[in-house]
N, C-alpha and C positions, 0 to 999 in steps of 0.2 A: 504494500500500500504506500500509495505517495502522499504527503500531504503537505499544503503549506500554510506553515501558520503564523499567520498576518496580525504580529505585536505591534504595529505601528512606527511613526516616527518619534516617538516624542522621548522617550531612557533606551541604551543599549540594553540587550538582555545576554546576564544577569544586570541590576543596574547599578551606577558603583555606590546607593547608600538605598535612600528609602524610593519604594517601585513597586505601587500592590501588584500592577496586572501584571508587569513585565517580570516580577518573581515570579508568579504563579505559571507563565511561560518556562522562566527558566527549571520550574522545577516536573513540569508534566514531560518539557519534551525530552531529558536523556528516558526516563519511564519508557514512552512509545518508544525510541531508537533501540530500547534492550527490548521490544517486544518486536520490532524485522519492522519498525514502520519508517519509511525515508523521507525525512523530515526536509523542509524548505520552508527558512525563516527569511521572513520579510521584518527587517527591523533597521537601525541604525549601523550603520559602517563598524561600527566601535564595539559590535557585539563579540564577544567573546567565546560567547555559549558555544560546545560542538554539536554541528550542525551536518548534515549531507551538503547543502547548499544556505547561502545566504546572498539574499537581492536586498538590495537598499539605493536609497536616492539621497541623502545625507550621510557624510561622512560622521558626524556624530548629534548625539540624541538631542531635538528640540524642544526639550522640555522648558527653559530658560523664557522663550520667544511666547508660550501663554502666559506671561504677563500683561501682554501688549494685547493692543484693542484689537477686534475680531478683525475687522476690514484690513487690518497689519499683517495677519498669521493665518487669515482662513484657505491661504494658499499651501499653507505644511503640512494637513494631514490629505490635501486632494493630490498633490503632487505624491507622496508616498501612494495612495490608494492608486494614483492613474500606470506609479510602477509595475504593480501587482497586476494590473488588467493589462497591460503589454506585455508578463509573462506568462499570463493565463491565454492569451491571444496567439500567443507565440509557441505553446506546446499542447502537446493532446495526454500527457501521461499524468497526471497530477488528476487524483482521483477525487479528494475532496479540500476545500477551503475551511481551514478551522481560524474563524475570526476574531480579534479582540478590538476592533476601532470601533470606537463608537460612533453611530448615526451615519459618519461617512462609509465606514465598512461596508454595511448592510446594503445601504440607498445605490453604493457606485455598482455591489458583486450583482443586486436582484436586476438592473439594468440589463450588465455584463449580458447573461446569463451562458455563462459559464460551467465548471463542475458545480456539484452541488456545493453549499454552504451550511456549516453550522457556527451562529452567531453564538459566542457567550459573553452573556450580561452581568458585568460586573459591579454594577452602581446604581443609584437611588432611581427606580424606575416612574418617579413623580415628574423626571424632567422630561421632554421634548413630549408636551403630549401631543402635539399636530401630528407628527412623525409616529411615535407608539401606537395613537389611535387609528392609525391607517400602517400598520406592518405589514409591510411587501407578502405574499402569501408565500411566495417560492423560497423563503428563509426560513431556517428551525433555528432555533434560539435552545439555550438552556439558561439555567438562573445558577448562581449559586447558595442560594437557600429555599426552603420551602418557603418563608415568611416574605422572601423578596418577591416571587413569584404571584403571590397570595395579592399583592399589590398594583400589579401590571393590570394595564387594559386590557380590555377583551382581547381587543387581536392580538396581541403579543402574547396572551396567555393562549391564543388557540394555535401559535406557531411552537409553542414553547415543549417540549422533550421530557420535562422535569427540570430536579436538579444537579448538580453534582459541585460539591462539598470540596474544598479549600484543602488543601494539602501542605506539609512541610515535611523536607528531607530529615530535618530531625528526629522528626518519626520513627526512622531507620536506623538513626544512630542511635548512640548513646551516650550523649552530652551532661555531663555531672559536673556538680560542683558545691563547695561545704555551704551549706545554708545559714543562708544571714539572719539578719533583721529587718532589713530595708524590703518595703513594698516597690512596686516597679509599674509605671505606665508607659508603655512602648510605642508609640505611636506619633507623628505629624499633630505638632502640638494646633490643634483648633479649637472652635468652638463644640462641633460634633461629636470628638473624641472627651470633651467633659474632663480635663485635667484639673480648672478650676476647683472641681465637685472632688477629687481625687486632692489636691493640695489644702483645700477647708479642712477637709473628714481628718486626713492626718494633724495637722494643724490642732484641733479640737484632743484628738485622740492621743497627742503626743509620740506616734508614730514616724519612723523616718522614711522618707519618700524620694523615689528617685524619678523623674519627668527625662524620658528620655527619647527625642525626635527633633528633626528640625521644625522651626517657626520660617516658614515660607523661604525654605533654603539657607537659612540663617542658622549657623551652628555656636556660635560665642555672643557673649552679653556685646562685644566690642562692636562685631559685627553689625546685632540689632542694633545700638547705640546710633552708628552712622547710619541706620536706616531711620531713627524716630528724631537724632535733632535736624533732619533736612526735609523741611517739608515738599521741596520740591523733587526728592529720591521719590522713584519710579512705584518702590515700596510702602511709602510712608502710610498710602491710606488704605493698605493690602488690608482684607478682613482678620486673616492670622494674626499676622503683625499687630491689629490693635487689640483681637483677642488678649494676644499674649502682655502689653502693654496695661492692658484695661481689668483684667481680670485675672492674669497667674500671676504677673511677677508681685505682687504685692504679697504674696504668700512664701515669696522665697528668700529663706535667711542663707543658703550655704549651709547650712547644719541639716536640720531636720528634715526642709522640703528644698528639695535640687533640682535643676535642669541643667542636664549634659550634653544638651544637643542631640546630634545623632552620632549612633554606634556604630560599628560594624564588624563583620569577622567573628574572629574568637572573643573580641571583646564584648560585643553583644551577646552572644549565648551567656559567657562566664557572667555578665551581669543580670540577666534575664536568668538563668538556671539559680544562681545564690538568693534569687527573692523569695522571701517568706510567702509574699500571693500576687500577685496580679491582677491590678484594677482595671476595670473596665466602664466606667459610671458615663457611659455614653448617651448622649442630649438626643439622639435619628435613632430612626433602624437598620441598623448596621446590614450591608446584605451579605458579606462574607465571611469577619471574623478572622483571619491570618494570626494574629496576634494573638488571638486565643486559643485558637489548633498551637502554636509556636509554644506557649506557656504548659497546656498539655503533656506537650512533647516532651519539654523539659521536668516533668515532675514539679509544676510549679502551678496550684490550685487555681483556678481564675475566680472570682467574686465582683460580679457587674450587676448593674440594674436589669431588669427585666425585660428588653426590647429587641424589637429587632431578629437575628440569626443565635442568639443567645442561649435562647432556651433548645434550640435542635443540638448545640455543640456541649453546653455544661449539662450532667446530669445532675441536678440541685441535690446534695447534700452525699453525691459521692464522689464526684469529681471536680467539683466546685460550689457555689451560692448564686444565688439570687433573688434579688431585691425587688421592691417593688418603691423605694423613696431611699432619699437621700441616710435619712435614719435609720433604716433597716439594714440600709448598707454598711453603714457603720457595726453594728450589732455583727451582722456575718463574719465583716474584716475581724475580731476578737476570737473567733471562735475558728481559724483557718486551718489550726492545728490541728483539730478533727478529721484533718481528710489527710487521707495515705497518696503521697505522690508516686507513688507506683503504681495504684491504681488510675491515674492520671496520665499515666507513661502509657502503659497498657492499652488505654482506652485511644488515646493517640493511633498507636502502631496500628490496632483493629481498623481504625475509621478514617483516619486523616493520615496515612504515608500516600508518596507517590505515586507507589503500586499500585495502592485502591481506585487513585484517581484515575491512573491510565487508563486500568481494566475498564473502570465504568464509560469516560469518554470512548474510547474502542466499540463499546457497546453500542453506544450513539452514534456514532461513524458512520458502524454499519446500519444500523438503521436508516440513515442517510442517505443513504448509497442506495438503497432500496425501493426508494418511495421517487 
């Protein structure tokens, strides 16, 4: 089986810090290449990942250039997509499109019409409802949660496969490390991910906290600093940015409640493994969860509010908690030590490694290819 799977221009894959979908790429495709399938990634020049083939139209990932106003940049993800349709035009053995671009993906391949396609939906499906409400017929979609799906418009839900569940290599391993004290929130410091609510609760609780992601590509206090005293920086009125301005950093002394920026490598795992739990007090509903498969993985409890993909990934009260308000959460976070992270670990391997993933997508493939 040939497939190409179309990550976009915007991070290489793997991507060099934080990258939900382009991880989630990098971590499905060696999966299928151990299963005979010849993989053709359309991504950035700068990918790394091994691949059979790699097409790109940028030498390296455009992620930087969404900053910039649409009429600026709406030329970078069409020009990567018009890549893809010159090498789907240009050959006849590529049996199916497994897609990650959003809106343009779908809108350029159902035109195309090309091999068959399967779209997956990796984000908050309240956006583009012109486009949702009228989904191309000849695309199958999948979701990555039940709860995301449960969401979608009609049409989108009558193209849609099901779901299929977030994955991390960790899973496979076995990443250890002496357990701390310190709680840990891992994620793209926002509004949505709720660090605020994670920086109070510890605060109040006298717990120590570690905040660890970038603020809109901003990794040191110094950094933001030159982004918040120039009001005329490109950054200044970024939502992150005043998130983190307006509501976490008033909670951070250096001691108890920290922000590290973003991690990566072995220093990520050894920090994200050493947490006592992992908070998750997110404001949406979350449609995938990475972060909490990853904690999983690691023998490291997670304890989030109630929304969202949540409740399909934490079993409440054996692999993790959940909440239904700020003060419950709190309550849970005390009581963390009640849960065995090997049973944490376990539940991982079973449901979220790679392997689960590939198999399930494989499945969908062929389905695919069928209809």
């Amino acid at each position: 089986m040939k497939v190409l799977v179309n990550a976009g221009p915007w991070l290489s894959v793997p991507p060099p810090g934080y990258g939900g979908i382009e991880n989630v790429v990098a971590t499905l495709v060696p999966a299928l290449r151990a299963r005979g399938v010849h993989v053709v990634l359309a991504s950035a020049g700068s990918s790394t990942l091994d691949v059979d083939e790699l097409i790109s139209v940028f030498d390296e990932g455009q992620f930087t250039e969404l900053q910039k106003p649409y009429n600026q940049v709406m030329g970078i993800a069409h020009a990567h997509q018009a890549r893809v349709a010159a090498e789907l035009r240009a050959r006849d053995d590529i049996d199916l499109v497994h897609d990650h671009l959003e809106v343009v993906g779908p809108a350029v391949l159902s035109a195309l019409g090309g091999p068959p396609v399967l779209h997956t939906l990796h984000w908050d499906l309240r956006k583009h409802p012109a486009f949702y409400g009228a989904f191309p017929p000849s695309i199958a979609v999948n979701g990555v949660s039940e709860s995301q799906l449960a969401r979608a418009p009609e049409a989108l839900r009558a193209a849609s496969l099901g779901a299929v569940y977030l994955a991390t290599p960790l899973a496979e391993g076995d990443v250890r490390a002496e357990r701390g004290e310190h709680l840990v929130v891992m994620g793209r410091i926002c509004q949505l991910k709720g660090q605020h609510v994670a920086a109070r609760l510890c605060q109040k609780l006298g717990l120590p906290l570690v905040l660890a992601g970038p603020v809109s590509g901003r990794n040191t206090q110094a950094e933001l600093d030159v982004v918040a005293q120039n009001p005329y920086h490109p950054l200044h009125s970024h939502p992150d940015v005043r998130y983190h301005l307006d509501q976490v950093s008033r909670y951070l002394d250096g001691e108890l409640v920290r922000w590290v920026g973003a991690v990566g490598g072995p220093d990520r795992d050894h920090l994200y493994a050493s947490a006592r739990a992992a908070l998750f007090p997110i404001q949406w509903d979350e449609p995938g969860g990475t972060a909490v498969v990853e904690a999983l993985a690691l023998g490291v409890p997670p304890v989030g509010l109630r929304r969202g993909c949540l409740p399909e990934i934490i079993d409440h009260g054996r692999t993790g908690f959940l909440a239904d308000s700020e003060e419950e959460l709190a309550e849970w976070v005390l009581r963390v030590d009640e849960l065995d992270p090997e049973e944490c670990r376990r539940e991982a391997h079973r449901r979220f490694s790679p392997s689960v993933m590939a198999d399930r997508y494989l499945e969908l493939y062929e389905r695919v290819m069928r209809t």
